[in-house]
C-alpha positions in Angstrom: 116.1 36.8 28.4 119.0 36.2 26.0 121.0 39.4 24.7 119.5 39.0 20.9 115.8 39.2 22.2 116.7 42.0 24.1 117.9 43.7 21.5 114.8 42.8 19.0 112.2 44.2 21.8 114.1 47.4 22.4 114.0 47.4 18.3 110.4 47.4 18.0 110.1 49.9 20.7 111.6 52.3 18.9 114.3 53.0 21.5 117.8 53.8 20.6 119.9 52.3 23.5 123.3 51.3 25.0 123.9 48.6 26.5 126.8 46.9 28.7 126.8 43.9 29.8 128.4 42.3 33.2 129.2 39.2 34.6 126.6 38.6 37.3 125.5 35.3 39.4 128.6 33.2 37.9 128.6 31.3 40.9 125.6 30.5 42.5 123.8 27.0 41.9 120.9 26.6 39.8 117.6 27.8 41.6 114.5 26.2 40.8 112.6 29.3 41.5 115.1 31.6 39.2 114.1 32.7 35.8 115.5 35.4 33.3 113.6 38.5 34.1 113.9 42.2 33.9 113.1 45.4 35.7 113.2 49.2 35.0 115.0 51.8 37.0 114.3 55.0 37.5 116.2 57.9 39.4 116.1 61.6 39.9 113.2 62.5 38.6 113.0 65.8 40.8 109.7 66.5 40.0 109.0 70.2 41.1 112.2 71.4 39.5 112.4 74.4 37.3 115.4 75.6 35.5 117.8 75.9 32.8 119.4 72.3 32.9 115.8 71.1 31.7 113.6 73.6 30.1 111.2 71.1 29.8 111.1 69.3 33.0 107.4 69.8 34.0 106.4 67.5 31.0 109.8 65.0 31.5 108.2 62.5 33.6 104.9 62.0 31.7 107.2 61.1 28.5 109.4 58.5 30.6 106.6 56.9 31.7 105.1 56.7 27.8 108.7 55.3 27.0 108.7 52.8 29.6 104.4 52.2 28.7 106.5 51.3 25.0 108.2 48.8 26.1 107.2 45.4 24.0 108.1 43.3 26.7 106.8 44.7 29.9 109.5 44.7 32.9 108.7 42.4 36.4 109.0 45.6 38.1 109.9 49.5 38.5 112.2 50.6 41.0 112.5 54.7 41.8 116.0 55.0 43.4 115.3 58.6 44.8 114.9 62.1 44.5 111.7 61.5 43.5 110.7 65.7 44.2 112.7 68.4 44.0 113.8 70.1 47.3 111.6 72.4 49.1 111.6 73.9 52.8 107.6 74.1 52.1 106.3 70.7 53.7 103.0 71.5 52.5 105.0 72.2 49.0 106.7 68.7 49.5 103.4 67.0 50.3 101.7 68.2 46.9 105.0 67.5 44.7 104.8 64.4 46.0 101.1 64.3 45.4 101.4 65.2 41.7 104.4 62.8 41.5 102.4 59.4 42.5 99.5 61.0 40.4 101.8 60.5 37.3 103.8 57.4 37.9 100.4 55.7 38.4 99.7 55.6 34.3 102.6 52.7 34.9 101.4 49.8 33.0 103.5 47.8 35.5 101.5 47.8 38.6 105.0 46.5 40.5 106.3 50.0 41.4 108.2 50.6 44.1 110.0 53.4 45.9 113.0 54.8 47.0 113.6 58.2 48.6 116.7 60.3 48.0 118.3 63.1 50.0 116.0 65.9 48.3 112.9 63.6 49.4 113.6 62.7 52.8 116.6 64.9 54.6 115.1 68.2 55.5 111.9 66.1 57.6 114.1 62.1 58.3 111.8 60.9 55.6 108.5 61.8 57.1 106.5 62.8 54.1 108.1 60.4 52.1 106.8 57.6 54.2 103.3 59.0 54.1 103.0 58.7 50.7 105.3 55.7 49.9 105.9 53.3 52.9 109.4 52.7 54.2 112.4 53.9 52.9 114.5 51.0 53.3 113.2 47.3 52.4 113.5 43.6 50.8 111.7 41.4 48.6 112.5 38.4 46.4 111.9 37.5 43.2 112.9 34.5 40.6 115.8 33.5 43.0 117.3 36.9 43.7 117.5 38.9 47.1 116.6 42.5 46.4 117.4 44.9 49.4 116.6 48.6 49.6 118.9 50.8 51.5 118.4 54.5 52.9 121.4 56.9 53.3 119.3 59.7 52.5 116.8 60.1 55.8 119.9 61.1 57.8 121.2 64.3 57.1 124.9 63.5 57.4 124.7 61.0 54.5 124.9 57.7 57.0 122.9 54.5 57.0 122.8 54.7 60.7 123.6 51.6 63.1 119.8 50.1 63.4 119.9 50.0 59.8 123.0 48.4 59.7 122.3 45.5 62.5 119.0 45.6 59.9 121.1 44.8 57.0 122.9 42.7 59.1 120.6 40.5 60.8 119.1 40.0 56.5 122.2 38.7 55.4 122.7 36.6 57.9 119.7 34.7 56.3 121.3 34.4 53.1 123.6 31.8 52.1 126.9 33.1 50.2 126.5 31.9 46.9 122.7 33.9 47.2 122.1 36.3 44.2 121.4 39.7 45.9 120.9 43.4 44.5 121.1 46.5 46.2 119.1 49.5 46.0 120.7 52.5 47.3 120.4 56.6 46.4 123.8 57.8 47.3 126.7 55.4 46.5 127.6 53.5 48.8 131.7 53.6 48.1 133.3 57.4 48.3 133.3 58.0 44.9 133.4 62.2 45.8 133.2 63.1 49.6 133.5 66.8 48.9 130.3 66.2 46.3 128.3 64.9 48.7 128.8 61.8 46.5 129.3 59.2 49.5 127.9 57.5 52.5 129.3 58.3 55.5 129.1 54.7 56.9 128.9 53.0 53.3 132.2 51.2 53.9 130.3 49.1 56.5 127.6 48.3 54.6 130.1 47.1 51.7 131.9 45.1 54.5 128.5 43.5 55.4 127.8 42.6 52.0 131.7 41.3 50.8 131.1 37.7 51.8 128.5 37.3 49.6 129.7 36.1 46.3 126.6 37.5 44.1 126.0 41.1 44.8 125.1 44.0 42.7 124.7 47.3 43.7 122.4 49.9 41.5 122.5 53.6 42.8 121.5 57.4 41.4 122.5 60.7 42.8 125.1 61.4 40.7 122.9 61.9 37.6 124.7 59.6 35.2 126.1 56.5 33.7 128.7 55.5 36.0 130.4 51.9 36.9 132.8 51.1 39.7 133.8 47.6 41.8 134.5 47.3 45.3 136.7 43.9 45.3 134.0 41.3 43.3 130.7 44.1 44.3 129.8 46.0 40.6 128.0 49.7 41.7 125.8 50.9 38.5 125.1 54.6 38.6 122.0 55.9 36.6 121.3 58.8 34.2 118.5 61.4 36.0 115.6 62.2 34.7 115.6 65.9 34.8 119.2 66.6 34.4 122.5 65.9 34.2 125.3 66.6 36.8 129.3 67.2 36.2 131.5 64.2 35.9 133.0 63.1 39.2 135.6 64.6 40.4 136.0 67.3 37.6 135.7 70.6 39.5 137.0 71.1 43.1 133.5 71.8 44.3 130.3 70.5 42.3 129.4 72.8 40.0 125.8 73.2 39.0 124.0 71.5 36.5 125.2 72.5 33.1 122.7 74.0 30.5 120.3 71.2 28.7 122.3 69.5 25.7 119.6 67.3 23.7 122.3 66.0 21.9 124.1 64.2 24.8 121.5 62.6 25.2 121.9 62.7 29.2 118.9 62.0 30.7 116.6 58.6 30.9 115.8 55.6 32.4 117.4 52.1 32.6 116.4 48.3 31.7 118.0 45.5 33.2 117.6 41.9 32.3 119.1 39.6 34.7 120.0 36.3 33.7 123.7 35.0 34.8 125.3 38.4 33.1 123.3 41.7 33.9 123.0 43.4 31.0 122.1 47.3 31.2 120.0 49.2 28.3 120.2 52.6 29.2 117.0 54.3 27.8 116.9 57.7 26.6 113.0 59.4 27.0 110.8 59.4 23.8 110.4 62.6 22.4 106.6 63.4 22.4 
């Protein structure tokens, strides 16, 4: 999809966006199977949360999903990068939130949903509710020429990948040629971008290491609650804005403070379209007021 029709859709949508763009795929061959295409991301939507940082947060989700509904060209696919519910000790509580979650999500006009847990999802029970209600946690498909992968450094409650999913990752790539177009799902990033945050994986640098000799690779990750961009050598890592709130910028306190009180003006929460062609180009998409 070229940059100017991108641009026309999101203008008869009625979404005010910002967009950067990336070079992507420059040196992979043509595939007779690729295509320009593009997906929606969304990440953190915490359903279950109450508090100050969103006053509105039991209504938040319903309005992304009316934002995304919008849309005049309708994305390939939805991808929920984690933290789909808000922590709870309550398993039965989880269960329901989870419940009431997939209840809303479902008014998707895209039918190609898929799903992602993150630490507040899976850590307290290794990611058995989540898998209940959603399937695995970590996962591939393909689509128009590119390799997607799913990662979970969430299910583990130090933060770590874990070696079978490692020699999982592994034993992947080693079906992929090197000049293969790949993306990478994860919910925590995957570099050290804040240790002391909990805003690493503990065994991310081996997954990175895995994924180096591969000349195509994107990574798109949450967590963090916000627009955030960082390379590892010729790897791009795309943070995402939450859904439900916004978190302090890396690396600005010596300990992560709490979410700071709701600014409508900032404009910190939505979702994100990406159109992938041979640049990625990011929209990031703030939710439609009802």
């Amino acid at each position: 999809m070229q940059q100017t029709d991108r641009r026309q859709f999101l203008k008869l949508a009625g979404l005010a966006g910002v967009t950067f763009t990336a070079g992507l795929f420059p040196r992979g061959p043509a595939d007779a199977q690729s295509g320009d295409f593009h997906f929606v991301q969304f990440s953190d939507t915490h359903w279950g949360y109450k508090g100050a940082a969103n006053p509105d947060a039991e209504h938040t989700l319903e309005r992304a999903v009316a934002t995304v509904n919008g849309l005049a060209t309708k994305p390939d696919f939805i991808v929920f990068t984690g933290d789909l519910t808000h922590t709870t000790d309550d398993g039965k509580l989880r269960r329901e939130r989870m419940q009431r979650f997939k209840e809303i999500v479902s008014a998707l006009s895209v039918k190609d949903v898929r799903f992602m847990p993150g630490e507040h999802d899976a850590s307290l029970d290794k990611g058995e509710a989540f898998k209940e209600f959603f399937g695995a946690t970590h996962w591939t498909f393909d689509h128009k020429g590119v390799h997607f992968i799913a990662l979970d450094n969430v299910s583990d409650p130090g933060a770590k990948l874990g070696d079978e999913q490692l020699a999982w990752l592994a034993a992947d790539l080693k079906q992929r040629k090197t000049d293969d177009r790949i993306v990478v799902f994860t919910h925590r990033p995957l570099f050290d971008l804040v240790p002391n945050w909990d805003w690493a994986t503990a065994d991310g640098a081996k997954a990175v290491a895995l994924l180096m000799p591969y000349q195509n690779v994107v990574v798109f990750y949450g967590h963090i609650h916000q627009e955030h961009h960082h390379m590892t050598g010729h790897i791009a890592h795309h943070a995402a804005k939450s859904l439900i709130f916004p978190q302090a910028a890396p690396g600005t306190a010596p300990k992560r403070p709490p979410p700071p009180p709701f600014d409508a003006s900032l404009a910190p929460l939505g979702t994100r379209d990406v159109a992938m062609a041979k640049a990625v180009t990011i929209t990031e998409l703030p939710v439609v007021k009802a």
